[in-house]
C-alpha positions in Angstrom: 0.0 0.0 0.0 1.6 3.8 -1.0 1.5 6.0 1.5 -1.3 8.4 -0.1 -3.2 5.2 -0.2 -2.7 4.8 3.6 -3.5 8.1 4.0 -6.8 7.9 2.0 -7.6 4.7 4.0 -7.5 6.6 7.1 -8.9 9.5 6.1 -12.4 7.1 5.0 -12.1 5.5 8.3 -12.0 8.8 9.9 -15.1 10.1 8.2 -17.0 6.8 9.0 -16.1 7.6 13.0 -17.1 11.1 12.9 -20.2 10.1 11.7 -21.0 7.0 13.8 -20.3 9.4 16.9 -22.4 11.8 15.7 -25.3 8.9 15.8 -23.8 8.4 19.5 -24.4 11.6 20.4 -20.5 11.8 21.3 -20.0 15.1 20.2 -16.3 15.3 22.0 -15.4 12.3 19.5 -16.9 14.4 16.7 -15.1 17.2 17.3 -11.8 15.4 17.5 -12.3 15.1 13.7 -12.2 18.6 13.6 -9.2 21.3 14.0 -9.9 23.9 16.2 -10.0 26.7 13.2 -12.3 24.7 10.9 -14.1 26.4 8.2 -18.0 25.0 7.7 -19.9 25.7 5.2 -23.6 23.7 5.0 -26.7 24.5 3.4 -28.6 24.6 6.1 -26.3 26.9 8.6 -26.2 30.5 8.9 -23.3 31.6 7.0 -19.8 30.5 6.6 -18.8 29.4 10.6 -15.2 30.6 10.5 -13.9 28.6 13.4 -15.0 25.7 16.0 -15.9 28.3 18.5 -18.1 29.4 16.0 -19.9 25.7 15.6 -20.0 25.6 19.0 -22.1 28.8 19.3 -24.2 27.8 16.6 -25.3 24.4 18.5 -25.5 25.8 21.6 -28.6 28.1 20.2 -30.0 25.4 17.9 -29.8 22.5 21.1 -30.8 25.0 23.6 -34.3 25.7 21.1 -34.5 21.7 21.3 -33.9 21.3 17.6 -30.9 19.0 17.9 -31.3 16.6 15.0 -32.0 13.1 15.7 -31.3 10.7 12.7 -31.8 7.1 12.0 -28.9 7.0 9.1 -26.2 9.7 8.9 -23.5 7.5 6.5 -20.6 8.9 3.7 -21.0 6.7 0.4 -19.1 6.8 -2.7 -15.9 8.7 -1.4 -13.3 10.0 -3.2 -10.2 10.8 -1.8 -7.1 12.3 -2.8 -4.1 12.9 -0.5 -0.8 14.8 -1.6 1.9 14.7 1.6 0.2 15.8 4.5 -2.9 17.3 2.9 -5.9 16.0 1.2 -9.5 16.0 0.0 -12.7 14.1 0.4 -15.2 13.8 -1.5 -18.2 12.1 -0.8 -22.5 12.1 -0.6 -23.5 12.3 2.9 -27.0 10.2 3.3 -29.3 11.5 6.1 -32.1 9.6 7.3 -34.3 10.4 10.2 -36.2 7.8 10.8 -35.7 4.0 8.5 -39.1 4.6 6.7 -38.2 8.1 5.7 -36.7 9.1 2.2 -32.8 9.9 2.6 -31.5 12.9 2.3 -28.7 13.8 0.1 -25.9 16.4 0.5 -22.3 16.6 -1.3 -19.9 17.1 0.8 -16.4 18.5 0.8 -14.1 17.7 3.3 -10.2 19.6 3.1 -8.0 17.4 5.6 -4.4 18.6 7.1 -2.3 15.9 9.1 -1.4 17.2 12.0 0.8 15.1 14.9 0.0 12.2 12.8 -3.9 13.0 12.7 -5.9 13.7 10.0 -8.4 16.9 10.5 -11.2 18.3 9.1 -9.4 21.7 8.1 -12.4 23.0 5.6 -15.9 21.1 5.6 -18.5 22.2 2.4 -21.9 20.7 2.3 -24.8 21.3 -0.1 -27.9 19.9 -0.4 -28.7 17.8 -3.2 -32.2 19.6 -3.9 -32.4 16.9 -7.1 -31.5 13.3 -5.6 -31.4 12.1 -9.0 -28.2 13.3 -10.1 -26.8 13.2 -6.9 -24.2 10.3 -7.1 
């Protein structure tokens, strides 16, 4: 295995656990998938969030109005990912489900990842909806 391949393997599984914990409700094992001056950009948030501080303020309104989101499926399919050294890029559809009889939800995703202290980190995270799940893969 090359080392980009490696580091694409890890990167995947690293995606897979951020997600998994979010289903846990482990946000502190979310966040470790995250570096502290991550840029996020979604759909469905207010603006660019600059930094984690920023996330964090975001979902301390949106949990405190009781609109945490509870989902059935939150799962990456059909990555992509590229590494060059110590930097790379994933690409991937992000399926949200929130309960099993539900229709998915579909959003592209983005994710810019920097190894840092031999960790891979979410550096930059871009997320659009898929508003036509037809073309989405």
């Amino acid at each position: 295995m090359t080392f980009a391949e490696a580091g694409a393997a890890e990167i995947a599984a690293g995606i897979d656990d951020m997600y998994a914990a979010f289903l846990a409700g482990d946000r502190q094992r979310f966040d470790a998938h995250l570096h502290p001056e991550v840029t996020t950009w979604e759909t469905h948030l207010p603006g660019p969030l600059r930094t984690r501080a920023e996330l964090d303020d975001y979902r301390a309104r949106r949990d405190a109005a009781g609109q945490r989101p509870r989902l059935a499926v939150l799962a990456a399919r059909d990555k992509r990912i590229d590494v060059w050294g110590d930097c790379g890029v994933a690409r991937y559809v992000l399926v949200s489900q929130p309960g099993p009889d539900d229709a998915p939800e579909l959003t592209r995703v983005t994710d810019v990842v920097r190894r840092i202290d031999g960790r891979w980190v979410i550096v930059h995270h871009h997320a659009e909806l898929v508003r036509d799940p037809v073309g989405a893969a």
